[in-house]
Structures are given as C-alpha cells and as structure tokens.
Backbone as a ProteinNet text record, in pm:
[ID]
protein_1_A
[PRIMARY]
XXXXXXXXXXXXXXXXXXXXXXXXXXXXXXXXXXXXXXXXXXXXXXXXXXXXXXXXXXXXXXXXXXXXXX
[TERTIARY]
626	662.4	600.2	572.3	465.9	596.2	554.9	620.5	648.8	569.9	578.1	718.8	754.2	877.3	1030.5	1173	1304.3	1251.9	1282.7	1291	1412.7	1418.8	1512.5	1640.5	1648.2	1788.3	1835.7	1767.8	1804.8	1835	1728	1789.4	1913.1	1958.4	2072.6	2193.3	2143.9	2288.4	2304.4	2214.6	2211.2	2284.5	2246.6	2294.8	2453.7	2479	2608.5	2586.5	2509.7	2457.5	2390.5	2369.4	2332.6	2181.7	2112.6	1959.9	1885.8	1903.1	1847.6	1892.8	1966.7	2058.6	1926.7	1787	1732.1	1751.4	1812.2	1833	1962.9	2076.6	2205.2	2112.9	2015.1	1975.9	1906.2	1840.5	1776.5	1892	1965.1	2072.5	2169.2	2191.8	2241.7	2161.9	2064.5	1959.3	1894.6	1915.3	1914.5	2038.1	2196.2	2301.4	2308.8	2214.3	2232.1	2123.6	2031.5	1936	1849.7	1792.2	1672.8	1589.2	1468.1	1335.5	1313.7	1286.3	1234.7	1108.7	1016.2	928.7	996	986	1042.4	862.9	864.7	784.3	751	686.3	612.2	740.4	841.1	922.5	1051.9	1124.2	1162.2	1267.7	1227.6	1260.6	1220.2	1365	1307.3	1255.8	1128.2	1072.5	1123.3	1141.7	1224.3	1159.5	1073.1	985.1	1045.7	1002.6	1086.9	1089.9	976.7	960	1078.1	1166.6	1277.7	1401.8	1370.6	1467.4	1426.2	1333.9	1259.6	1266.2	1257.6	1301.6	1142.4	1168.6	1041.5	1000.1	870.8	866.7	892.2	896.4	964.8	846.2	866.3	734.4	738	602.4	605.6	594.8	684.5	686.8	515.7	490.9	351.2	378.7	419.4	424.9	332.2	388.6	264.3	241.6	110.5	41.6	78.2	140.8	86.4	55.1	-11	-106.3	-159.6	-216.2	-215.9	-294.1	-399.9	-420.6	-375.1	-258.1	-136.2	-98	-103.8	-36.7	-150.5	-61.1	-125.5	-135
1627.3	1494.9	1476	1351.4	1317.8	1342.2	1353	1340.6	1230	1098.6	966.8	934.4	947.4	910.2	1012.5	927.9	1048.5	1082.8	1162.6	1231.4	1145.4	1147.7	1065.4	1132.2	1227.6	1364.8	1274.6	1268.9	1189.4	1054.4	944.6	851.2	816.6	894.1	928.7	980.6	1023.4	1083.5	959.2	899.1	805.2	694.6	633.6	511.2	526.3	684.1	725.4	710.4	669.5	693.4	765	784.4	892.6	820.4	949.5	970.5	838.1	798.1	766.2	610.4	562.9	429.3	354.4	350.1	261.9	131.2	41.6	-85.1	-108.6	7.7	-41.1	62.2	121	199.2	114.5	-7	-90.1	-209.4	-236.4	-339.4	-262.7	-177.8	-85.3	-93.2	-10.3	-54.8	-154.8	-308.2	-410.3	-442.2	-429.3	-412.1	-373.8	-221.1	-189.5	-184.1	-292.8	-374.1	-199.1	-130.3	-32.5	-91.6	-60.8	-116.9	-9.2	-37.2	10.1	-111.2	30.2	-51.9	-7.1	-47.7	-20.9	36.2	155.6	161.7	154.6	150.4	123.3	142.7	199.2	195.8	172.2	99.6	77.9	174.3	282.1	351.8	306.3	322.7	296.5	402.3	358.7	432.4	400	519.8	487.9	552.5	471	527	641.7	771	846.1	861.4	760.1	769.3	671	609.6	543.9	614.7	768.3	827.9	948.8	914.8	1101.2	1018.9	1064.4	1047.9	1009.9	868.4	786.1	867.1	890.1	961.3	881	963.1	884.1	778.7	667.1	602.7	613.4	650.3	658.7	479.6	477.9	341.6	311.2	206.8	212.8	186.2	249.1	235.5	145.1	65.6	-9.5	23.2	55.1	167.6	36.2	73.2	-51.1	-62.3	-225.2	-253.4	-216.8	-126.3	-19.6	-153.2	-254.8	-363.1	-420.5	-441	-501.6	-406	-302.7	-183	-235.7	-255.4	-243.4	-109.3
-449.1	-399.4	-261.7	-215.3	-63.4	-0.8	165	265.6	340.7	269.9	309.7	250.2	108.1	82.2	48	74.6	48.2	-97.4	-151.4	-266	-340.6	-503	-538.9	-510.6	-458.8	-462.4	-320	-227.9	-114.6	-123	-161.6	-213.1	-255.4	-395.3	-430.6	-359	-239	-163.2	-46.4	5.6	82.2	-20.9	-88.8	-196.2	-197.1	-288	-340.7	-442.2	-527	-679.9	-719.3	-882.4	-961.6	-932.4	-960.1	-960.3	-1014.8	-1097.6	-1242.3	-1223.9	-1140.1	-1115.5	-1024.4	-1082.7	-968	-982.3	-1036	-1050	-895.3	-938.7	-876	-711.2	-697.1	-566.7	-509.1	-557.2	-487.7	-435.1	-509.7	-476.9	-353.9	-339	-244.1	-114.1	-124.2	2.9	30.9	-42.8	-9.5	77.3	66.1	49	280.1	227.7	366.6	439	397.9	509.5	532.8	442.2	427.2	330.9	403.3	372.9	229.4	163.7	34.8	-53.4	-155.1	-229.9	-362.5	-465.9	-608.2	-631.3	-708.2	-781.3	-933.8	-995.5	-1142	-1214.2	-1228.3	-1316.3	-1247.8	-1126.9	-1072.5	-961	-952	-847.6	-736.1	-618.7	-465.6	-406.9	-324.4	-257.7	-130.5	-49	76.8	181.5	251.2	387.9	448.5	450.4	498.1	694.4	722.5	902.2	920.4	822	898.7	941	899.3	923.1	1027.5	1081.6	1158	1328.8	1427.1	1581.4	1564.3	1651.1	1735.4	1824.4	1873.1	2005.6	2105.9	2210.2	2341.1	2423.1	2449	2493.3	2644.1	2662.1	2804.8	2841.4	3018.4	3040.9	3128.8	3177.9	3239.1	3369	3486.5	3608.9	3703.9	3717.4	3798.6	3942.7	3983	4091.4	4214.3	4329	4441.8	4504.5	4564.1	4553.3	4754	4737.5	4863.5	4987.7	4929.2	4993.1	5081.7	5073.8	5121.7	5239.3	5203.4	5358.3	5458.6	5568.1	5662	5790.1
[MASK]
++++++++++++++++++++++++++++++++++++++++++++++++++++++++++++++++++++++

C-alpha cells in the first residue's frame, strides 16, 4: 500500500466502520469535514499528510533599515 494514503484498516478505525463499508466511510468523512477521493470501486482514499505534523515555518524577520541610524 503507498504512503500517500491511510490504509483501509485506518480508515476503518477513524470512520468506526467495517472495512468494506465504503459507501457509509465516505458519508462519515464527509460527515467530519476530511478530505477524501473515492477510488475506482468506491473506497476512500484518505490523504495521509492530513494527519503527519506540518513543519514549523520559519517567520521572515524584517532586517532594519540601518539608513535611518544616525
């Protein structure tokens, strides 16, 4: 299975439904506002970077403006 998406075992524990329930797993994570794609036979695919830590953004310090010193 990729590392782009949960596995259906996860899916399934996230939802609270059985594996195999992709009709009622998409209505669920519609339900709780997660982004999912249904694939070819209607399983949700569930981005798995919505669940892994953002890195921390550095802020951009603005340098000043030394001009000004007199």
């Amino acid at each position: 299975m990729s590392d782009l998406w949960l596995t259906p075992d996860e899916v399934a524990e996230l939802t609270s439904l059985e594996p195999t329930s992709y009709k009622a797993q998409c209505r669920r994570l519609a339900r709780m506002g997660i982004a999912f794609t249904p694939n070819a036979i209607g399983r949700p695919l569930v981005p798995r970077s919505l669940f892994e830590p953002k890195p921390a953004r550095k802020e951009a310090r603005a340098e000043p403006d030394w001009s000004k010193v007199a």
